[in-house]
BARO-723231 format. One record per residue (C-alpha): residue number from 0; x, y, z. Coordinates in steps of 0.25 Angstrom, whole numbers. Each point is the difference from the previous one (the first is absolute). Layout:
% residues N
<rec><n>NUM</n><c1>X</c1><c2>Y</c2><c3>Z</c3></rec>
...
% end
This chain:
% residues 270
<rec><n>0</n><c1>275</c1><c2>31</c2><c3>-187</c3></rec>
<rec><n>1</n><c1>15</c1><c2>-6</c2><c3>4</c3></rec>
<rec><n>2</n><c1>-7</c1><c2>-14</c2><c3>1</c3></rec>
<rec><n>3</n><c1>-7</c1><c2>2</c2><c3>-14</c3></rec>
<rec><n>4</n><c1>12</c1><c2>4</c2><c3>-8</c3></rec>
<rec><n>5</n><c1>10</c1><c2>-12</c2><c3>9</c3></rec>
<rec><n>6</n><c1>-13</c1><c2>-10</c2><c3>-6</c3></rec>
<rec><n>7</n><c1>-1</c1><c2>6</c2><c3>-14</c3></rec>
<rec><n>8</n><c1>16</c1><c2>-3</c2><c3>-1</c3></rec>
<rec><n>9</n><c1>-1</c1><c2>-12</c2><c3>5</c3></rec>
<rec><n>10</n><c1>-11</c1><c2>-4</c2><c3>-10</c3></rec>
<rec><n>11</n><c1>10</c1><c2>7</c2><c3>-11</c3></rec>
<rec><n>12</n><c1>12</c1><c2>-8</c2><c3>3</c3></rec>
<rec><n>13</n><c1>-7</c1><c2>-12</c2><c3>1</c3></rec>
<rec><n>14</n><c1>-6</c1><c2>3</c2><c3>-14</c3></rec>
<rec><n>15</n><c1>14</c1><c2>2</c2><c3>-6</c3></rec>
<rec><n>16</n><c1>6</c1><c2>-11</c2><c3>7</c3></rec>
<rec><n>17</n><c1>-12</c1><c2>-8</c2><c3>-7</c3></rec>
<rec><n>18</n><c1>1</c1><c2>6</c2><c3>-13</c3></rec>
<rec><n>19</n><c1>16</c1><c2>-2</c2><c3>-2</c3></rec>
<rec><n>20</n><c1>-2</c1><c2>-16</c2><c3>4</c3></rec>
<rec><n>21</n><c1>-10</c1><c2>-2</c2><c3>-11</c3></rec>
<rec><n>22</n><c1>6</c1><c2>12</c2><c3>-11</c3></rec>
<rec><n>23</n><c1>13</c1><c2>-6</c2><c3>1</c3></rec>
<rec><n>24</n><c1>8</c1><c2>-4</c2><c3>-10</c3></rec>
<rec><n>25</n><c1>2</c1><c2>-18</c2><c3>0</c3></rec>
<rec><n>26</n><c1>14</c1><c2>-1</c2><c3>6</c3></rec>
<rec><n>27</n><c1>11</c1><c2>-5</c2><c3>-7</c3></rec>
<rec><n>28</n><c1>8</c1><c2>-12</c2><c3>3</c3></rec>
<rec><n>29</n><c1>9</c1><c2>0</c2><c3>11</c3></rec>
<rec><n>30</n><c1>11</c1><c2>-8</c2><c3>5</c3></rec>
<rec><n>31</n><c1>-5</c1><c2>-9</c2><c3>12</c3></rec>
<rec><n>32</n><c1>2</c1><c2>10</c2><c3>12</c3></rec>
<rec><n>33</n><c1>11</c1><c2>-4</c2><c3>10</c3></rec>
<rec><n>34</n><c1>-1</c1><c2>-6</c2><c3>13</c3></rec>
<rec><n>35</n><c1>-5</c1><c2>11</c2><c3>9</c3></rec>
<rec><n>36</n><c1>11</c1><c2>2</c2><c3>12</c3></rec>
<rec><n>37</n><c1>-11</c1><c2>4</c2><c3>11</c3></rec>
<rec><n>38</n><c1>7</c1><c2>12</c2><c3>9</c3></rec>
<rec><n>39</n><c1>6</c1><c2>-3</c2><c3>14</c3></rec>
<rec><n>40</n><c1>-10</c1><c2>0</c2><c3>12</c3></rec>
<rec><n>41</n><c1>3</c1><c2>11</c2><c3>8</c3></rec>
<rec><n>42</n><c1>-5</c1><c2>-3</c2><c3>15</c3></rec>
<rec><n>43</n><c1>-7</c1><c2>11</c2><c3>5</c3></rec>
<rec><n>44</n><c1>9</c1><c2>9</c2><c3>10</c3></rec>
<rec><n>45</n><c1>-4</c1><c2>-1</c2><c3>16</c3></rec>
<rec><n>46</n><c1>-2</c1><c2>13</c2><c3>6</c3></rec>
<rec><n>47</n><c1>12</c1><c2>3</c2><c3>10</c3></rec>
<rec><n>48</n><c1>-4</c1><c2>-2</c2><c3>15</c3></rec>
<rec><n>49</n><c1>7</c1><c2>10</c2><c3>8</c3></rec>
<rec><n>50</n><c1>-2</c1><c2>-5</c2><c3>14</c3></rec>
<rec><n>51</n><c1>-6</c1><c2>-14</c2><c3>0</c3></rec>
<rec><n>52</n><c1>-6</c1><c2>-9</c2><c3>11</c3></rec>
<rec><n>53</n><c1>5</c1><c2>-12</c2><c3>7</c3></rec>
<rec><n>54</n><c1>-11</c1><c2>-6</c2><c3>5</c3></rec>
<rec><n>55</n><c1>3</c1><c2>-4</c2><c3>16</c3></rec>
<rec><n>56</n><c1>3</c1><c2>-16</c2><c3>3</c3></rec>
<rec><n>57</n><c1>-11</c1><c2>-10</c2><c3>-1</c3></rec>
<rec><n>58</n><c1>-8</c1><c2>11</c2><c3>-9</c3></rec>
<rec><n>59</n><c1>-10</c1><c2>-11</c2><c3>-6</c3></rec>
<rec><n>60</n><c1>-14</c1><c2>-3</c2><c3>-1</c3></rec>
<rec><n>61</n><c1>-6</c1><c2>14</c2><c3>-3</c3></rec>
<rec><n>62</n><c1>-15</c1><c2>-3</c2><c3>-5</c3></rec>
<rec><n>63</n><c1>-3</c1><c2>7</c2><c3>-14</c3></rec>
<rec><n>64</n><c1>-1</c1><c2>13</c2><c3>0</c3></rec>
<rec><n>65</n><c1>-16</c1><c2>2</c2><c3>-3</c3></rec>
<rec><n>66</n><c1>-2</c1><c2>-8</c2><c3>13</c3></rec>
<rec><n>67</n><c1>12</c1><c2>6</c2><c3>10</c3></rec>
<rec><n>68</n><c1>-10</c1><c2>7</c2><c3>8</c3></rec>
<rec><n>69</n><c1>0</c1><c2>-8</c2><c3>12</c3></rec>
<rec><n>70</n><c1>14</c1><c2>-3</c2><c3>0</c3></rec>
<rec><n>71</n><c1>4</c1><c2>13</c2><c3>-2</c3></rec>
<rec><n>72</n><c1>-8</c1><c2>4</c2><c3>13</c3></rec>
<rec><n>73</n><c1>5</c1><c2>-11</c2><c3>8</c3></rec>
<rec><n>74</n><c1>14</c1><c2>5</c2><c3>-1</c3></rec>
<rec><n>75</n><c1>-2</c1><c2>14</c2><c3>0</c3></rec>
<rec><n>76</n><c1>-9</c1><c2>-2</c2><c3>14</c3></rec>
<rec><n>77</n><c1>13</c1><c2>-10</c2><c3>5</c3></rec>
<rec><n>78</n><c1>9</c1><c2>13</c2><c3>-4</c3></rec>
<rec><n>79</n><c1>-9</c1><c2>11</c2><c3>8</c3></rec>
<rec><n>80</n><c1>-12</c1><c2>-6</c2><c3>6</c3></rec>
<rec><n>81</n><c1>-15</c1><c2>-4</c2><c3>-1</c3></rec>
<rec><n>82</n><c1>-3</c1><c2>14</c2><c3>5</c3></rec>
<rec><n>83</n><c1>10</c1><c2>8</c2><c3>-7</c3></rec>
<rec><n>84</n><c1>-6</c1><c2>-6</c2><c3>-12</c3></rec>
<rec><n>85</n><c1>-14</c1><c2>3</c2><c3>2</c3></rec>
<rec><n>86</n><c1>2</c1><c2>14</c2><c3>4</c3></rec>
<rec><n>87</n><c1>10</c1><c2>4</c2><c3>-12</c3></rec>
<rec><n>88</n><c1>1</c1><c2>-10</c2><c3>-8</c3></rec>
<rec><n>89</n><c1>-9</c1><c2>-2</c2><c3>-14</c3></rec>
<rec><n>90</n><c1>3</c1><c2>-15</c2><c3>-1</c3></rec>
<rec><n>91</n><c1>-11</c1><c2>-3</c2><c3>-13</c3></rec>
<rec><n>92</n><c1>10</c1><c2>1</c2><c3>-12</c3></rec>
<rec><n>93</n><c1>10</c1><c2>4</c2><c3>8</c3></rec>
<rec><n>94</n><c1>12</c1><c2>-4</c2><c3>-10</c3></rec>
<rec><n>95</n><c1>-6</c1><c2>6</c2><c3>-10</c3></rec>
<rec><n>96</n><c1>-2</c1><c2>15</c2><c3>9</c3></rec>
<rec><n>97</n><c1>14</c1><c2>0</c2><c3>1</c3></rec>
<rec><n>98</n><c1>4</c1><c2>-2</c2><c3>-13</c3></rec>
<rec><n>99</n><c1>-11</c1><c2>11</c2><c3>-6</c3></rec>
<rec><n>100</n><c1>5</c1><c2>9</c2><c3>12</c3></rec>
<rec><n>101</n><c1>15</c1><c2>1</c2><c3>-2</c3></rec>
<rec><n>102</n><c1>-3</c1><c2>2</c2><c3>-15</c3></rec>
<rec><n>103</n><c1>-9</c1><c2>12</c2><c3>2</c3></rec>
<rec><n>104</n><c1>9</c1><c2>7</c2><c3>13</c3></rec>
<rec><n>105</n><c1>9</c1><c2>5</c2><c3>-12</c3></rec>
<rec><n>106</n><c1>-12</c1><c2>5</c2><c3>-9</c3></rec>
<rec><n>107</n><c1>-10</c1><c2>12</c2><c3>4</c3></rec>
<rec><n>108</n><c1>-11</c1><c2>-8</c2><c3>8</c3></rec>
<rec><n>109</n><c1>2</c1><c2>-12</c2><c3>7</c3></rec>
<rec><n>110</n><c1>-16</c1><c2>-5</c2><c3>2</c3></rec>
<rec><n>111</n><c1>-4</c1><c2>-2</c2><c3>15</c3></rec>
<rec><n>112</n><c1>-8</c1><c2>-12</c2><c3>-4</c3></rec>
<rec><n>113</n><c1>12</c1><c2>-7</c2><c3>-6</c3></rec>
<rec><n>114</n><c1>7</c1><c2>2</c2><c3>13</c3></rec>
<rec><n>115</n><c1>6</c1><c2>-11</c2><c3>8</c3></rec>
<rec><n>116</n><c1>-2</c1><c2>6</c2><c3>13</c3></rec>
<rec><n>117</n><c1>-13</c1><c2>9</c2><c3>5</c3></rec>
<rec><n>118</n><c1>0</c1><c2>13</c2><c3>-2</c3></rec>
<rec><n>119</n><c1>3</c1><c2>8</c2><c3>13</c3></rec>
<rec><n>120</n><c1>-13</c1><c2>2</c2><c3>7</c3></rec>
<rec><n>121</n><c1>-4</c1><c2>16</c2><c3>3</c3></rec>
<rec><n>122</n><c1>1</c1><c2>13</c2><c3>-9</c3></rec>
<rec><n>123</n><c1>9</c1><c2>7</c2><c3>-6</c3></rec>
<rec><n>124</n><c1>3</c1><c2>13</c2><c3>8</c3></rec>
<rec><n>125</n><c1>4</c1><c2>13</c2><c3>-3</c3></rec>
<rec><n>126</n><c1>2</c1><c2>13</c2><c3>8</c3></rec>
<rec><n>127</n><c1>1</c1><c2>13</c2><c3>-5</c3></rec>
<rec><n>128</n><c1>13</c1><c2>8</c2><c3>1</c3></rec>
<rec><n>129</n><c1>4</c1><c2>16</c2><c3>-4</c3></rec>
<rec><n>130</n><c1>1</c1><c2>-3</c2><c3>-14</c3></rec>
<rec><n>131</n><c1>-10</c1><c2>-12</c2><c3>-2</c3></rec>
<rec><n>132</n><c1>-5</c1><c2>-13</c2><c3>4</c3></rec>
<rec><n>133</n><c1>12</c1><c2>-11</c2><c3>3</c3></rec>
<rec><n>134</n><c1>-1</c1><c2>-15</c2><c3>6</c3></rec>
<rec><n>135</n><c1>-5</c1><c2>-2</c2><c3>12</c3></rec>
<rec><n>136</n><c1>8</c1><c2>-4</c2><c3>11</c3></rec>
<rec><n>137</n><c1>-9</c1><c2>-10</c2><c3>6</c3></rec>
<rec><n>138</n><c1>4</c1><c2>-8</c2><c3>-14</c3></rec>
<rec><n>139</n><c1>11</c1><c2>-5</c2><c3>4</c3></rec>
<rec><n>140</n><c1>-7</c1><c2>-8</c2><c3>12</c3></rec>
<rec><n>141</n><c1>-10</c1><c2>-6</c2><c3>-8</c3></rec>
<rec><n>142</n><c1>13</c1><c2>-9</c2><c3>-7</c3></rec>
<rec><n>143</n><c1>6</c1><c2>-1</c2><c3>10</c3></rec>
<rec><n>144</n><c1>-4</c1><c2>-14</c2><c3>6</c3></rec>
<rec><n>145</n><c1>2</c1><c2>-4</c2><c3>-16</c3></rec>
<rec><n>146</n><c1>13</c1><c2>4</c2><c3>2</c3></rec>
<rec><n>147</n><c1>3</c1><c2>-6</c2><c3>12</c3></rec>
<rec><n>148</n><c1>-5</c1><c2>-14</c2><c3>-6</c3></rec>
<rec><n>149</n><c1>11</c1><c2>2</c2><c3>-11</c3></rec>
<rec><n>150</n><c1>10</c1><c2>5</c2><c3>9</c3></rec>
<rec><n>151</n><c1>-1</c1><c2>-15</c2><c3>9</c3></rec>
<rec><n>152</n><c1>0</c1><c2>-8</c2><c3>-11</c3></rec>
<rec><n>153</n><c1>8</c1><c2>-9</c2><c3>0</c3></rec>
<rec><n>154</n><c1>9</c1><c2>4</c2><c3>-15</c3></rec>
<rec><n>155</n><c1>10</c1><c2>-14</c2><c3>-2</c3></rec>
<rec><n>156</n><c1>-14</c1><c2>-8</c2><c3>5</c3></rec>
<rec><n>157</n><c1>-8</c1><c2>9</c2><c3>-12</c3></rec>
<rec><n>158</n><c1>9</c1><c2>0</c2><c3>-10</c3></rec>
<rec><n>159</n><c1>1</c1><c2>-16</c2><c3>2</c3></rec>
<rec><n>160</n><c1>-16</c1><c2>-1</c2><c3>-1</c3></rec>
<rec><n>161</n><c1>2</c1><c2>9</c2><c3>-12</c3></rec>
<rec><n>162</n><c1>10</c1><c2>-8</c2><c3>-8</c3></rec>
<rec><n>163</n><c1>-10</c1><c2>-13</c2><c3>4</c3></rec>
<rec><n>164</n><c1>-10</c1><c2>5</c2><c3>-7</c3></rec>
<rec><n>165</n><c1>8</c1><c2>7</c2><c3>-12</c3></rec>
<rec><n>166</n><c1>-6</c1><c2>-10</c2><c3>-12</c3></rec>
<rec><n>167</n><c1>-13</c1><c2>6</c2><c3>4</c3></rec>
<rec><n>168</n><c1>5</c1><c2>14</c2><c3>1</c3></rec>
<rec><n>169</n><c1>5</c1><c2>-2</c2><c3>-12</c3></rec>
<rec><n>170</n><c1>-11</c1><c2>-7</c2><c3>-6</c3></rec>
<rec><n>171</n><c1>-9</c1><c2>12</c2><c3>5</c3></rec>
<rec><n>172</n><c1>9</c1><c2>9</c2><c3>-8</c3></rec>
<rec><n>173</n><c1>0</c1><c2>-6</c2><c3>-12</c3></rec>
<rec><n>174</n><c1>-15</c1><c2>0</c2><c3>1</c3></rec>
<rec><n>175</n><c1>0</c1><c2>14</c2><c3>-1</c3></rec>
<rec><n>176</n><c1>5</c1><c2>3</c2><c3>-13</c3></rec>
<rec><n>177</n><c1>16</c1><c2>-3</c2><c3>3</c3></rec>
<rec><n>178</n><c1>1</c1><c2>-14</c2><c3>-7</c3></rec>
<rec><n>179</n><c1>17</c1><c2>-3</c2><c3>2</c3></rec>
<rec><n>180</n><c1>1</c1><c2>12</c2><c3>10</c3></rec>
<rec><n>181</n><c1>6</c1><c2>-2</c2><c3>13</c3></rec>
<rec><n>182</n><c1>-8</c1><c2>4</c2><c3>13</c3></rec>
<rec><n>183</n><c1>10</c1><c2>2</c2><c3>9</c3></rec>
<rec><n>184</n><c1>8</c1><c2>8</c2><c3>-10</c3></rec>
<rec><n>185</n><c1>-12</c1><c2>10</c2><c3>0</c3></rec>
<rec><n>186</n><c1>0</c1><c2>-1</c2><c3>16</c3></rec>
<rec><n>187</n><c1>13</c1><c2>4</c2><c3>0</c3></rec>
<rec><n>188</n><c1>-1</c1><c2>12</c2><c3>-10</c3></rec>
<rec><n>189</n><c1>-13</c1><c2>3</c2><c3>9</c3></rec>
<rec><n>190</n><c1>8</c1><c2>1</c2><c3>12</c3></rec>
<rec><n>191</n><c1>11</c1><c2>8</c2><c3>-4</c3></rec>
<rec><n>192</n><c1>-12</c1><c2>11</c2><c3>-6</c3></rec>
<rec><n>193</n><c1>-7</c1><c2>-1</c2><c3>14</c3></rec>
<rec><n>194</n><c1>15</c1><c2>2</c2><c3>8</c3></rec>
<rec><n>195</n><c1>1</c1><c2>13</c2><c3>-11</c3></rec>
<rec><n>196</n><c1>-13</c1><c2>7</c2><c3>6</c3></rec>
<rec><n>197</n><c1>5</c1><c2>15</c2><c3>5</c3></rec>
<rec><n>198</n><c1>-2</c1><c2>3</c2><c3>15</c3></rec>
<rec><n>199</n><c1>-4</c1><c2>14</c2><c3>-2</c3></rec>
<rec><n>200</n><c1>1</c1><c2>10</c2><c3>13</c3></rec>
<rec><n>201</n><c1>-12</c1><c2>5</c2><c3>7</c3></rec>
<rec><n>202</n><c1>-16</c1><c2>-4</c2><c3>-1</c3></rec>
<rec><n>203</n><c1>-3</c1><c2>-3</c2><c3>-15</c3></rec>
<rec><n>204</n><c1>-10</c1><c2>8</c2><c3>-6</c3></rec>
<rec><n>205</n><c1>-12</c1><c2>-7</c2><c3>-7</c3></rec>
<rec><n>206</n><c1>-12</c1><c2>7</c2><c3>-8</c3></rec>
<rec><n>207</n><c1>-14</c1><c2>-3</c2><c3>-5</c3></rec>
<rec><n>208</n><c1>-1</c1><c2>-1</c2><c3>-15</c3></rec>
<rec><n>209</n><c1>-11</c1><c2>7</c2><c3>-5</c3></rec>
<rec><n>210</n><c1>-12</c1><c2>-5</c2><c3>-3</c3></rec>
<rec><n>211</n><c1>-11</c1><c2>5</c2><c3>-11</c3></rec>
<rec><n>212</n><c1>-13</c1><c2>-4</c2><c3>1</c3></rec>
<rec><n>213</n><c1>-12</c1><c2>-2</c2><c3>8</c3></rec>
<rec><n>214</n><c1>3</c1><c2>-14</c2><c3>6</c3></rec>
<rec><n>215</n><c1>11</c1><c2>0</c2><c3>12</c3></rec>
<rec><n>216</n><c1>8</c1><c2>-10</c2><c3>5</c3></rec>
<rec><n>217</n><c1>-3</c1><c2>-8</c2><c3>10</c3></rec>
<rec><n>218</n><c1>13</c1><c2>-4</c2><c3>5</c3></rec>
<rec><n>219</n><c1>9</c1><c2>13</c2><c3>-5</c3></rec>
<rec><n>220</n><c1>10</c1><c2>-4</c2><c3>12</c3></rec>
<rec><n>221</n><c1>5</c1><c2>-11</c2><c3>-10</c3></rec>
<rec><n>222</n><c1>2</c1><c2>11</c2><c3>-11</c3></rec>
<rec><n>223</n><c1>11</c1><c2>8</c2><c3>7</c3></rec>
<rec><n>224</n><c1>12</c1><c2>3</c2><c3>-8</c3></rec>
<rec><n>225</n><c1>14</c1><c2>5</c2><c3>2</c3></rec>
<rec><n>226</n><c1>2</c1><c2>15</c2><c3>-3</c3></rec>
<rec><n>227</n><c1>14</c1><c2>-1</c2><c3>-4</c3></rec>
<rec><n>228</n><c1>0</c1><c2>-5</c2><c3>-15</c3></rec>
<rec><n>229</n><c1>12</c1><c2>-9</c2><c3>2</c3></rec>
<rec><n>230</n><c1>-5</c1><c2>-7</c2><c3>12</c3></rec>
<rec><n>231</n><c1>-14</c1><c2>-3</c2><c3>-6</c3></rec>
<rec><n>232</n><c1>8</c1><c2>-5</c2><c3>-11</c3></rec>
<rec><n>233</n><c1>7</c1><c2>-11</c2><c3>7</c3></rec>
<rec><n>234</n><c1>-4</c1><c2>-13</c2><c3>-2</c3></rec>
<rec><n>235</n><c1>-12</c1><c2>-8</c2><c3>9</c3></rec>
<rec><n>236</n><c1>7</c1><c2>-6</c2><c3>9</c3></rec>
<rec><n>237</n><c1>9</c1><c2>12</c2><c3>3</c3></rec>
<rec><n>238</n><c1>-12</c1><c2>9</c2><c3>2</c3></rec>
<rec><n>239</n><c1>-4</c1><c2>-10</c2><c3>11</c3></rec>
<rec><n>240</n><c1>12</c1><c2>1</c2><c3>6</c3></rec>
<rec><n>241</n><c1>0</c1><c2>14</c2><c3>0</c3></rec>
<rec><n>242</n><c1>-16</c1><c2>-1</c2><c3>8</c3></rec>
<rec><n>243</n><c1>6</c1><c2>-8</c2><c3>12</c3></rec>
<rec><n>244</n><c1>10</c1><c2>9</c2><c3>3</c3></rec>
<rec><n>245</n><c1>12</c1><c2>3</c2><c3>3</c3></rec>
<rec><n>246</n><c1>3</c1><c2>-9</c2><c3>9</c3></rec>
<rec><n>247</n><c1>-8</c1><c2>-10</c2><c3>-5</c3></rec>
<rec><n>248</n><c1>7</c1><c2>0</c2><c3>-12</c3></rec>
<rec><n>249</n><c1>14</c1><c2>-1</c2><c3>6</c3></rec>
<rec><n>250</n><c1>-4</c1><c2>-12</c2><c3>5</c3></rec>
<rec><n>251</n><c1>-7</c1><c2>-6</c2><c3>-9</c3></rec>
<rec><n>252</n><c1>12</c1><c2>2</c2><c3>-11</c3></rec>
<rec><n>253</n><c1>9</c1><c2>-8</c2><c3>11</c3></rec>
<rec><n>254</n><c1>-7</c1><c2>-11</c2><c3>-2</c3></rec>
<rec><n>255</n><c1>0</c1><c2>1</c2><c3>-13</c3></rec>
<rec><n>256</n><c1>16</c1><c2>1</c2><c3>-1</c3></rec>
<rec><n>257</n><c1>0</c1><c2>-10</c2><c3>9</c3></rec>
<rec><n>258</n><c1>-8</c1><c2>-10</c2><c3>-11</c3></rec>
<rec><n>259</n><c1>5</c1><c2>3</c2><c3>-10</c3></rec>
<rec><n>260</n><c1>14</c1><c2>-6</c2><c3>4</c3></rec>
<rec><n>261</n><c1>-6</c1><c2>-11</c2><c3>4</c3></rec>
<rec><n>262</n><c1>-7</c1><c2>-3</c2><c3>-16</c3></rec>
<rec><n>263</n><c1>10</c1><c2>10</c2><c3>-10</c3></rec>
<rec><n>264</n><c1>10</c1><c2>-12</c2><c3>-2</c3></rec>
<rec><n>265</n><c1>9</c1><c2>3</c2><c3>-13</c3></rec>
<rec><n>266</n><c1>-2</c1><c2>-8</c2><c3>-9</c3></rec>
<rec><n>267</n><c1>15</c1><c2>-8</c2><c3>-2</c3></rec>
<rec><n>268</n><c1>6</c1><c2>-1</c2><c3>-15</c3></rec>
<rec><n>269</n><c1>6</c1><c2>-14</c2><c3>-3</c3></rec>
% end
């Protein structure tokens, strides 16, 4: 009904504008009109960059950004090795994972299949306690070699890779809806949300939503939720944090202080 009545108006004003070109009255004679003075051209205003990227010496020769594949996984093998790679790594689109994956660690669901790295083989585990069901301990070792591989990581010789490859990160970006918007910028801002995540005391507890109807999950390990309404409220990437526990967590935000140092240069006013 809304689209009737916005094409009936359209047809009307049309009609109107039709009828008052040809009802007119002749127009009188006029002066001749003075030269128009056209307005100034305003150039249109940059976005700030809060924290931007120099690219490392002899940065040149990246190939475009929708053939980078290769490239990209020849230097991300030199940086952690063929079979580091192959075991963790999800190389196909790789700059393009990233990009979508930092987006979405602030937002509600981050999608597994946009991950850059494998999902952590096994299931999620829980145990039950006096007042309910809370995460398994056996969790934590699942992450942990993942964590490991973070942790020996070399974080100046990453950070160098990453600023190699920044036009494609930032390219990648840009592709997702973010035209004028700096990556690293949102890295940053991700970061600092990820260093915020609360290290609560004691096994977190975790329910089942409810399900109605006669078809069950067949993975229901993958719908567990925090009990605590705040927790379950963070952002994705806080609520991984809060699965690999404690621990894990603790180190894995080390890391990430210790990057974010290296890319959160302040931007310098001239």
């Amino acid at each position: 009904m809304n689209r009737l009545w916005v094409g009936l108006g359209s047809v009307l004003v049309l009609i109107a504008i039709g009828a008052y070109f040809w009802l007119r009255p002749a127009p009188q004679q006029l002066p001749p009109p003075t030269a128009a003075v056209s307005p100034p051209v305003v150039a249109p205003v940059e976005p700030a960059v809060k924290h931007p990227v120099q690219a490392p010496p002899g940065a040149t020769g990246l190939p475009p950004y929708e053939q980078a594949d290769d490239f990209v996984k020849e230097r991300i093998t030199e940086l952690l090795g063929a079979k580091t790679v192959k075991n963790y790594i999800r190389i196909d689109n790789f700059v393009r994972r990233v990009a979508a994956t930092v987006d979405n660690l602030s937002r509600s669901l981050a999608p597994p299949r946009m991950w850059p790295v494998r999902p952590t083989p096994g299931r999620f585990t829980v145990e039950v306690a006096d007042n309910g069901k809370v995460i398994g301990a056996k969790n934590a070792a699942r992450y942990a070699p993942f964590v490991a591989l973070v942790e020996s990581v070399d974080s100046a010789r990453a950070v160098a890779l990453y600023q190699l490859l920044y036009p494609l990160f930032q390219r990648a970006y840009e592709h997702l809806g973010y035209p004028g918007k700096h990556f690293n910028d949102r890295l940053v801002a991700v970061i600092d949300l990820l260093l915020e995540t609360p290290e609560p005391p004691g096994p977190l507890k975790v329910d089942l939503p409810e399900i109605e109807g006669p078809l069950k999950p067949t993975r229901p390990w993958v719908l567990y939720r925090f009990s605590d309404p705040d927790l379950e409220g963070l952002s994705s990437g806080q609520k991984i944090l809060l699965r690999v526990g404690r621990e894990s967590e603790k180190r894995l935000k080390a890391k990430l202080a210790e990057i974010r140092k290296l890319i959160a240069a302040e931007k310098v006013s001239r």
